[in-house]
C-alpha positions as CSV (number, residue, x, y, z in Angstrom):
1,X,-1.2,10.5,-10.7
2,X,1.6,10.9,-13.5
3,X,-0.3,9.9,-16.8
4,X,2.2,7.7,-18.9
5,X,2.2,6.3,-22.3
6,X,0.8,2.5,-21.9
7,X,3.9,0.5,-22.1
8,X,3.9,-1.3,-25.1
9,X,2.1,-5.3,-24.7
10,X,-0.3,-4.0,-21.8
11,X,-3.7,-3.4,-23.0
12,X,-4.8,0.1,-22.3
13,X,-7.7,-1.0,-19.8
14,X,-5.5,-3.1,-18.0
15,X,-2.9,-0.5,-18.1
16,X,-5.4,2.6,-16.7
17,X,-6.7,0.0,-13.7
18,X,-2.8,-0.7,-13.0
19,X,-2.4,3.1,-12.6
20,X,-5.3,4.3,-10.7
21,X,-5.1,1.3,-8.4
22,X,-1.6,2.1,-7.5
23,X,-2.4,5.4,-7.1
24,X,-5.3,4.2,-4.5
25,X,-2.7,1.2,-3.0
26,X,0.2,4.5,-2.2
27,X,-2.3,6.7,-0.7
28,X,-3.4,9.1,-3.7
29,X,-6.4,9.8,-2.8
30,X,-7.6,11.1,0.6
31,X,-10.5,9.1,1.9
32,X,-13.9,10.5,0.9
33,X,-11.8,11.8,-2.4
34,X,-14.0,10.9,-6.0
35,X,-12.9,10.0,-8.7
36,X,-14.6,10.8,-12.0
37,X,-15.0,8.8,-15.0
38,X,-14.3,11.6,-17.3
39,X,-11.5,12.9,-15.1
40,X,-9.5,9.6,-15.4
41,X,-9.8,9.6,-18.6
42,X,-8.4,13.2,-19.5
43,X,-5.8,12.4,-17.0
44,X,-4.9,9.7,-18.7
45,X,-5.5,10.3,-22.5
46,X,-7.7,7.2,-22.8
47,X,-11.6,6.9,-23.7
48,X,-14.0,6.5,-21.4
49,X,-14.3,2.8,-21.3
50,X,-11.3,1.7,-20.1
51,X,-11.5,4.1,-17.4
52,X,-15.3,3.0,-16.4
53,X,-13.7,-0.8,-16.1
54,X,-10.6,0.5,-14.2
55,X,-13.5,2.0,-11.4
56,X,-15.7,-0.9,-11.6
57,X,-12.7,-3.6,-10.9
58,X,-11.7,-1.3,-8.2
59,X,-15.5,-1.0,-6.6
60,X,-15.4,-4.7,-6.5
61,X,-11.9,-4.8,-5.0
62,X,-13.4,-2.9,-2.0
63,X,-10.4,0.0,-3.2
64,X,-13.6,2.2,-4.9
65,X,-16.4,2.5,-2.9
66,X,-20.0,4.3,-4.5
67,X,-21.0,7.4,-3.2
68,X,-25.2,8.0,-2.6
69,X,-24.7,10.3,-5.5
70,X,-23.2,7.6,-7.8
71,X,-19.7,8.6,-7.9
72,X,-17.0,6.3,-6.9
73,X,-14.7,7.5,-4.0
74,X,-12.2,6.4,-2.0
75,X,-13.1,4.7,1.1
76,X,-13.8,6.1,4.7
77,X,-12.3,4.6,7.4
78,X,-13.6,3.5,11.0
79,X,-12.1,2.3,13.6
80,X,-13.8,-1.3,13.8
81,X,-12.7,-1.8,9.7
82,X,-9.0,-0.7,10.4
83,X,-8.4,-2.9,13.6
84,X,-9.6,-5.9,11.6
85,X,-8.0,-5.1,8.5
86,X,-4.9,-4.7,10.5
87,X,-5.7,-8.3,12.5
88,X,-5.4,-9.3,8.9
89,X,-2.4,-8.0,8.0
90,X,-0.7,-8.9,11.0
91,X,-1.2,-12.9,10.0
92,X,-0.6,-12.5,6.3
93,X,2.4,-10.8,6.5
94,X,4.6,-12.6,8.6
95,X,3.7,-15.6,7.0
96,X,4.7,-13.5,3.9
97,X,8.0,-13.0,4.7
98,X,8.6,-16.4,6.8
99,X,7.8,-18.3,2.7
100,X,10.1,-16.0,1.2
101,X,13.4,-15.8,3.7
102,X,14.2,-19.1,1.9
103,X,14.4,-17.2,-1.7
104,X,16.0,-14.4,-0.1
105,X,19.9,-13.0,-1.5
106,X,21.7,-10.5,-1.1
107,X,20.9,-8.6,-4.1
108,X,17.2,-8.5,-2.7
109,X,18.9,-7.7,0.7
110,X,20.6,-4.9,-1.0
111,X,17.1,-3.7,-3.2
112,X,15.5,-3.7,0.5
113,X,17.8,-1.2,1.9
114,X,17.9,0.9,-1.2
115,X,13.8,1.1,-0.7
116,X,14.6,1.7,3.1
117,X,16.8,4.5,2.6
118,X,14.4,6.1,0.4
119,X,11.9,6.2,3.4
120,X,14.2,7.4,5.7
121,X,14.0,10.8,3.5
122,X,10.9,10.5,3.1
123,X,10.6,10.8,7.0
124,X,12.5,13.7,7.1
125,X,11.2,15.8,4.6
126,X,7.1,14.4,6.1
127,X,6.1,13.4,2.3
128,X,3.3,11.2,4.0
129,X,2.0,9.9,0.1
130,X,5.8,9.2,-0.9
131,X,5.9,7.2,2.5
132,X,2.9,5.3,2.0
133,X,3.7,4.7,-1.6
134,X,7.4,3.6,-0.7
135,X,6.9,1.6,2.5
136,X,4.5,-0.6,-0.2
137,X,7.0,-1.1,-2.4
138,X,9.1,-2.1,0.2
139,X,6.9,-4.9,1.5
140,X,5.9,-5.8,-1.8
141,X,9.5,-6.0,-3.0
142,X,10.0,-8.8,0.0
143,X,6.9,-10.5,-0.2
144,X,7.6,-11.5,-4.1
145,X,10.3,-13.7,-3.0
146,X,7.3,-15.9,-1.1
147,X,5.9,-17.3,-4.6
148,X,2.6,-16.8,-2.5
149,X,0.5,-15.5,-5.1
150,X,-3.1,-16.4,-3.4
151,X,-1.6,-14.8,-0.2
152,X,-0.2,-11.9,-2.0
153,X,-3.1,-11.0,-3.6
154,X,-5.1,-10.6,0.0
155,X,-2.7,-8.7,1.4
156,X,-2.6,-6.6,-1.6
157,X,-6.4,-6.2,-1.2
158,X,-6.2,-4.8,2.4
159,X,-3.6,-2.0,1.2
160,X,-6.1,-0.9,-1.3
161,X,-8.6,-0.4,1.6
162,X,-5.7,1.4,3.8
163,X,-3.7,3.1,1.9
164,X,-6.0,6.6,1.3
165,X,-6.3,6.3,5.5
166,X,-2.8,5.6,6.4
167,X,-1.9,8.7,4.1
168,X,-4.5,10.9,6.0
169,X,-2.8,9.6,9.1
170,X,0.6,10.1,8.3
171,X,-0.2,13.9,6.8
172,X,-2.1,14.4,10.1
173,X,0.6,13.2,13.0
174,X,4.0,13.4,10.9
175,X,6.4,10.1,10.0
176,X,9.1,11.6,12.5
177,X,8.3,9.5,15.2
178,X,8.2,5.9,13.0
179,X,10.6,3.4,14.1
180,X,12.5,1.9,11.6
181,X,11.2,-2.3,12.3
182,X,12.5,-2.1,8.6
183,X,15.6,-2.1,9.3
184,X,15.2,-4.7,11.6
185,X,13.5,-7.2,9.1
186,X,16.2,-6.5,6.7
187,X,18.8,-7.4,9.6
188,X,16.7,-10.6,10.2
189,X,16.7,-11.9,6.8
190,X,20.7,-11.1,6.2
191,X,21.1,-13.6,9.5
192,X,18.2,-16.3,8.6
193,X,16.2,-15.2,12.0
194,X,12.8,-16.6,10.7
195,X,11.3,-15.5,14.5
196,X,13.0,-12.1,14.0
197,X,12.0,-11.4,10.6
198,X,8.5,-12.1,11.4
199,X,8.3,-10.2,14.8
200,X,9.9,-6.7,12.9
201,X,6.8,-7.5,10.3
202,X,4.6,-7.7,12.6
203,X,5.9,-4.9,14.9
204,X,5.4,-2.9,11.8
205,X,1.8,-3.5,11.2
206,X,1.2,-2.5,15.2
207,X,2.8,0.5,14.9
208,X,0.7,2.1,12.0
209,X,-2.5,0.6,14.3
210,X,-0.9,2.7,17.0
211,X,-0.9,5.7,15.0
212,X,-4.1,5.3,13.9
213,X,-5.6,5.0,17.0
214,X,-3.8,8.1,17.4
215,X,-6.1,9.7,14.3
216,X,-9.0,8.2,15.4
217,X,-9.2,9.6,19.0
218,X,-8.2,13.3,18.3
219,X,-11.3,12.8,15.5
């Protein structure tokens, strides 16, 4: 994690929980990984209250989980939790992007394939956290044109509880093989194709189940 100065207006607890939970959301910290209390806060410059509040909203997010030795960690992953956290994803999503092709310009058309190239090097240089952590953005950048907050929120919820996994995963079988349904969403929303846009989404979500299954079977 980069430790910034807390931009001016954002108080300093909110601003430590915004940081360490995207660090969690773009795959920071490995599954299993701890993070410490007094850690955070060297990291970050900040005391040690603001960093126990960051952890505790995080625990009750499901991003955090407590170890048996107290410690909060990152969360394991099994196969039962993915599939179903991917069933999730997989009706929140498309519906996502279905609410915001309405609100949708070129200027976010353009934004979408800026954030697209970007993971296309990512891919070839196999920087599975800079994937993980751009192909977020990316979604997230789309899915703010729904005005779906509620919706928004639960999807954001389920990246928390993927995003150390998917990392894992993408460090363990490579990003060269990903096909690039992000291309094909952004194709979608240029033409209107509600159907299409929310197929690519969708296709998307399968194909990190795929590779997960991938994971999960060589153990």
């Amino acid at each position: 994690m980069n430790a910034s100065t807390p931009r001016a207006g954002i108080p300093t607890h909110d601003w430590v929980y915004r940081t360490l939970r995207r660090r969690i959301m773009g795959g920071g910290l490995a599954p299993g990984e701890a993070v410490t209390l007094r850690g955070l806060a060297t990291e970050l410059s900040v005391s040690m209250t603001p960093a126990r509040e960051a952890v505790r909203r995080l625990v009750a997010e499901r991003a955090l989980e407590m170890t048996p030795t107290g410690r909060a960690a990152a969360p394991r992953m099994t196969r039962d939790r993915f599939e179903e956290l991917t069933q999730a994803r997989e009706l929140l999503e498309p519906a996502l992007a279905i609410r915001a092709l309405p609100n949708a310009d070129k200027m976010l058309s353009n934004r979408l394939k800026e954030l697209n190239s970007q993971l296309d090097t990512h891919i070839a240089s196999g920087d599975a956290a800079a994937y993980v952590a751009g192909n977020a953005d990316l979604h997230a950048t789309l899915y703010a044109r729904a005005n779906a907050p509620a919706l928004m929120a639960l999807v954001e919820s389920i990246w928390l509880q993927t995003g150390p996994f998917m990392r894992l995963v993408y460090g363990r079988l490579g990003t060269q093989s990903l096909a690039d349904y992000h291309a094909i969403a952004i194709a979608a929303l240029d033409s209107g194709d509600e159907a299409a846009l929310a197929e690519a989404i969708r296709a998307d979500v399968r194909q990190g189940l795929n590779l997960a299954e991938d994971a999960f079977q060589q153990g």
